[in-house]
Every structure is written in structure tokens, then in C-alpha cells.
N, C-alpha and C positions, 0 to 999 in steps of 0.2 A: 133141408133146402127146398122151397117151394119152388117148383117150373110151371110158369106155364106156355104151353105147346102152340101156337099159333101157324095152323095148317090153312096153306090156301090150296083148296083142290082142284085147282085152275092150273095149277102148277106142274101136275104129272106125277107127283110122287103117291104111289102105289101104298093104299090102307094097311098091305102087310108090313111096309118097311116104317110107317104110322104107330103100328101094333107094337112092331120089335122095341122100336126107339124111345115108346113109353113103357114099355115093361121094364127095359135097361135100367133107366131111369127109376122107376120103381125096386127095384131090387138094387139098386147103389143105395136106397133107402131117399128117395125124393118124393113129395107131393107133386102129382102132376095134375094140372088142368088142363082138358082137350078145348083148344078153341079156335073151329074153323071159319072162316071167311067165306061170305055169302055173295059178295058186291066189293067193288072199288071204293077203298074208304075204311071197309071194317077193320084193317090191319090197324091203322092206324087208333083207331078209340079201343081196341082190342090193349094193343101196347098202353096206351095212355091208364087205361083200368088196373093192367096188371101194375104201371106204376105207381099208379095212388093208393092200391091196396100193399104195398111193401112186399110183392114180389122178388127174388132172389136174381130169378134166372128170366128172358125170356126169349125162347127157342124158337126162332121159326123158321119155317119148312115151306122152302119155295125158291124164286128165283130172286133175284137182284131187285125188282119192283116189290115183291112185298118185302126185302131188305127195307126198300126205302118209305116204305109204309112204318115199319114197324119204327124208324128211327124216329119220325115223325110224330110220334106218341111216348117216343123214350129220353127225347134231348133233355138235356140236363137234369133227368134224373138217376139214383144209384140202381137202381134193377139194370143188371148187363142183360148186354143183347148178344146170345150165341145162334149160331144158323145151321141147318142142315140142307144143305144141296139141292135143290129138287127143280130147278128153273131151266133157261134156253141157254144160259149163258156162264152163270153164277159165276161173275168176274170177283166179289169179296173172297168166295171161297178159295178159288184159286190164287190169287193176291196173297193168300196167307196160309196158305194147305188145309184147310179143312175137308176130314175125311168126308164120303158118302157111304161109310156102311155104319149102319146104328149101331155097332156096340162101339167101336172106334169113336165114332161120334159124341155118344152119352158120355163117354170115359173123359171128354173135353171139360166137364162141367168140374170135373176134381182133377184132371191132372194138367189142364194147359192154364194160362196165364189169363189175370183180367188188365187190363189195360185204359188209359185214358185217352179215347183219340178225339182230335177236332171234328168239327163237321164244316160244311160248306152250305151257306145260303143263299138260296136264288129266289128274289124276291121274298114272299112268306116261306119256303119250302127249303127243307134242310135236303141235304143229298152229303153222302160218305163217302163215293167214288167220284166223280167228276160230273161237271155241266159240259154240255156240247152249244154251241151257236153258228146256224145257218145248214152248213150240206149234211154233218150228222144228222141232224136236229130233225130235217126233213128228211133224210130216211127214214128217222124211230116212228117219227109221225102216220109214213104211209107203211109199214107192214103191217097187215094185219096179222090178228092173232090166229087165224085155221093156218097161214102161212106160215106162222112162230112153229106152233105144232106139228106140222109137215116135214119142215125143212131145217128146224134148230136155226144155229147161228146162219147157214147159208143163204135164208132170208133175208137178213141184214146183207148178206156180200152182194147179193144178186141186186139189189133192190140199189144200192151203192153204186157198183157199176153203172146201171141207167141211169142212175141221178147224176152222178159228180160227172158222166160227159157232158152234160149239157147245162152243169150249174155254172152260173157265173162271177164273175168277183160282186163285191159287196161295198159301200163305204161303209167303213167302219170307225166309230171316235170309241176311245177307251182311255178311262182313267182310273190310271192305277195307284192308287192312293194320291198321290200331290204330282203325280208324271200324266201328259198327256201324250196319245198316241192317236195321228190319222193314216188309216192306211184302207188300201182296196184290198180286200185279202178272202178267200173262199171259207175259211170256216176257223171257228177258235177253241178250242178247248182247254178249261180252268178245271183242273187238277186237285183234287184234297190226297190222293191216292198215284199208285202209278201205272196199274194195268189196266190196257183200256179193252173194249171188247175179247178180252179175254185172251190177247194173244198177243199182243202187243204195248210197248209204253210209249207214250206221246210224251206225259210230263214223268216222265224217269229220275228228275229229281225231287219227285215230292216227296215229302216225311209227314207221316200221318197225325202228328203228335209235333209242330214246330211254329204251329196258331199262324200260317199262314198259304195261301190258295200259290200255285203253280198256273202261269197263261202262255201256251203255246196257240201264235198266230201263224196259219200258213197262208203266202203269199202266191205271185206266181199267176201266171196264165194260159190256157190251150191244155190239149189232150194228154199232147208229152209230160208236161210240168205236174198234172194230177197222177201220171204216172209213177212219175219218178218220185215224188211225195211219199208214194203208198211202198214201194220199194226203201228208199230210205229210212222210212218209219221201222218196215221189217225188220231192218237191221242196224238199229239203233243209230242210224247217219244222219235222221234229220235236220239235227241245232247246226250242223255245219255247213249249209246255206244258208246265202241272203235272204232268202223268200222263206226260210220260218226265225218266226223272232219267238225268243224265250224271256218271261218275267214271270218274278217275285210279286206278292201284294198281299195285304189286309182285307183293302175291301177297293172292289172294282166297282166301274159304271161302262156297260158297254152298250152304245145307241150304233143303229145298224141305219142304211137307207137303200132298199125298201126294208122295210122290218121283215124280220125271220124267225124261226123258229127255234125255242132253246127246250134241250131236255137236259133230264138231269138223272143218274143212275137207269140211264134206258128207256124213259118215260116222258113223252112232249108234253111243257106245262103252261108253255103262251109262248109268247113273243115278245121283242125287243120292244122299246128300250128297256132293261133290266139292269137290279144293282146285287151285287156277289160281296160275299163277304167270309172272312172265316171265324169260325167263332169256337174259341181253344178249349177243350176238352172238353168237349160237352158230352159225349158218349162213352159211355164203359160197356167194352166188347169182350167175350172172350174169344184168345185164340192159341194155337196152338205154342207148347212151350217153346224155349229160345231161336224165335224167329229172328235171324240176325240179319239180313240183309241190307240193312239201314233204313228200313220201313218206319220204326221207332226211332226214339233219341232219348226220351225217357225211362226209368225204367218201372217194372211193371209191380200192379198197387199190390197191394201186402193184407 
């Protein structure tokens, strides 16, 4: 089995648990290549390389953004994408249990499952977990990264906080494949996955593997209402108000006014107007065996 190891050392994960994870690796009997990340960008022709050259595996080690780097260089081809933990957030890993300690870890390569999952497109740019549009979007925008590193996910809540009091509705057009929808609504979020920030689901029914995107629109206005939203969400009540509306779709188009900001796996990539789409099993991931939750539908490649 060829791996190659795609470390962003931006990420936090410590040279010894680097060390461990490729000796693992090595003594299962694996070709490992060390390939770290210098700049924004490299993950992605990193992946891309290791897929042209008929790499096996390719591992990498960091957070949810170089997640989405690496997929960006791996879409529709056979080299699977395994990951080791090392980010602010690593909502993939948790989504599907993937260990953080390297021998647990490496053992994924031979004893968990590879799998066919969709990905989600935003504009040119694939994303595994979910796009955001408007009050997310301008959160991920403004933390900075001394702050990621300081304060972990608490960045994001802190940063949230101040924004969503004082963010406003939005018009919003969205078509959802042949449905049109107008609405003033604060933020939307399309789904290929279902945990979002790592603690929570907004699209709780997405299936990763069902070649179609999940859009939860929230509605609603004033301080209360963004309250009660984030409470709801907590505890899985949100589809059961009027002010969030739930759809299915292929491929969307969502125009904002004024235009806003949309990220995608954590990471702000423009602005509206933007078109979404899902495109069915383009990535072979591996993860951990009989994850049953109803994440899959398919089962898992042979």
C-alpha cells in the first residue's frame, strides 16, 4: 500500500505524533511519503499528484480546511482520502469517529471501510461537509487564525455572538432544482453531511452517499428568534418551526441581496450569487467499520 502523508503544520499536530503515525504505517508494511504544506493551495496539488501518480491512500493531518484542500485534488479519482485529526474543529472526524491517536489511526488503513461518498459544489470548489450563506459565512470570514489558535472552536461562538445580534435578514431567491423559493431569512445552510460545527446538525437528514445536497433556511427576526434558533438547533427542534424551512435538491442557485458571504468546510470562498450542486460519489474516503447511523445508504466498496 502506498500512503502518502499530507501534513499541514499550521494545523497543530505535534512532529512526534507525525513520527509515530508514519512508522505505524511503515511496520503494517506501507510506503509512506512525508508531504508537508508550506502555503494555502499546496494541499490541494499535493492530493492532485498523489492522484496522478496511482497513490493508494492519502492521509492527511490537520483540520477540516486542509480536509477540504485535499478533496479538491482528489474528486473523482480512486486514491482514498483517510485523515488524522489535528485541526480547531475536525467536524469529518467526528461525523464518523475517527481516532486521534496514531496507532488506532494507521490500523484504519486495513481494518475500517472505503466508501463512495458525494461531494458538494460551490461554484468551482468541492466541499464534503456543508456550505454556509450569509451570518455563518461572515463569521468564518472574520476569525482570525492567532484567535483559531488561542481559543479553538470558542472563536467561532464568540465571534457569532456579536455578529448574529446585529445581523440582519437578507433577501433571498433560491432554486432548487425546478422549485423557486423567495424569502428574507438570516442564513442558509446546504448540507452534503450532517454535523455541523462539530456539535451540532442543522441538516440531520443528509446521507452522504444519496447524490443529493440538504438546504436548511432560517427565517425569523430580532434577538429572541436568533435565540431561540440556536437553542432549537441544540436539541434537534429546529424543522419544527415556520421560520426554518427544510429541502432536498441536485443543484441549487442562491442569489442574496445585498450579497453575502458563503464558506464551505469552514473556509470563506466569495460571495453570492452562487450555484450548488451535488455530484454523486466522487470521493472514496476511508472510515471507520460499521458506521451505522444512517450516514451511508450504500454499502461499502469491496
Amino acid at each position: 500500500m502506498r500512503v502518502v502523508l499530507l501534513v499541514n503544520p499550521e494545523a497543530g499536530m505535534r512532529p512526534a505524533s507525525v513520527d509515530q503515525l508514519a512508522a505505524e504505517l511503515r511496520r503494517r508494511g506501507a510506503e509512506v511519503e512525508l508531504a508537508p504544506t508550506t502555503r494555502a493551495g499546496d494541499g490541494t496539488a499535493i492530493a492532485r499528484r498523489a492522484a496522478e501518480s496511482g497513490a493508494d491512500v492519502l492521509l492527511a493531518c490537520g483540520g477540516d480546511g486542509t480536509l477540504n484542500e485535499a478533496i479538491n485534488g482528489l474528486a473523482g479519482s480512486n486514491t482514498a482520502l483517510a485523515t488524522f485529526p489535528a485541526g480547531t474543529v475536525n467536524v469529518w472526524a467526528r461525523e464518523v469517529g475517527i481516532p486521534a491517536d496514531p496507532v488506532r489511526n494507521a490500523a484504519l488503513l486495513w481494518e475500517g471501510e472505503r466508501r463512495r461518498v458525494d461531494l458538494g459544489r460551490a461554484g468551482e470548489r468541492y466541499f464534503l461537509l456543508m456550505a454556509g450563506i450569509g451570518l455563518d459565512a461572515d463569521v468564518a470570514a472574520r476569525v482570525t487564525r492567532p484567535e483559531k489558535r488561542r481559543w479553538g472552536p470558542f472563536a467561532y461562538l464568540g465571534r457569532g455572538i456579536v455578529t448574529g445580534i446585529r445581523w440582519p435578514l437578507q433577501r433571498m431567491w433560491i432554486l432548487l432544482d425546478d422549485r423557486s423559493v423567495r424569502r428574507r431569512a438570516l442564513f442558509a445552510v446546504i448540507g452534503n453531511t450532517r454535523l455541523y460545527g462539530g456539535v451540532v446538525n442543522i441538516t440531520h437528514h443528509a446521507v452522504a452517499d444519496d447524490g443529493m445536497l440538504d438546504v436548511c433556511l432560517f427565517g425569523g427576526q430580532g434577538t429572541f428568534e436568533k435565540v431561540a434558533h440556536a437553542l432549537r438547533v441544540a436539541l434537534r427542534l429546529h424543522t419544527t418551526v415556520p421560520t426554518v424551512e427544510y429541502y432536498r435538491a441536485h443543484q441549487i442557485t442562491l442569489v442574496t441581496r445585498p450579497r453575502v458571504y458563503v464558506q464551505v468546510d469552514g473556509d470563506t470562498i466569495g460571495q453570492t450569487p452562487m450555484q450548488f450542486s451535488a455530484v454523486p460519489r466522487a470521493l472514496l474516503v476511508v472510515v471507520p467499520a460499521n458506521h451505522s447511523d444512517g450516514l451511508f445508504l450504500r454499502p461499502p466498496e469491496r
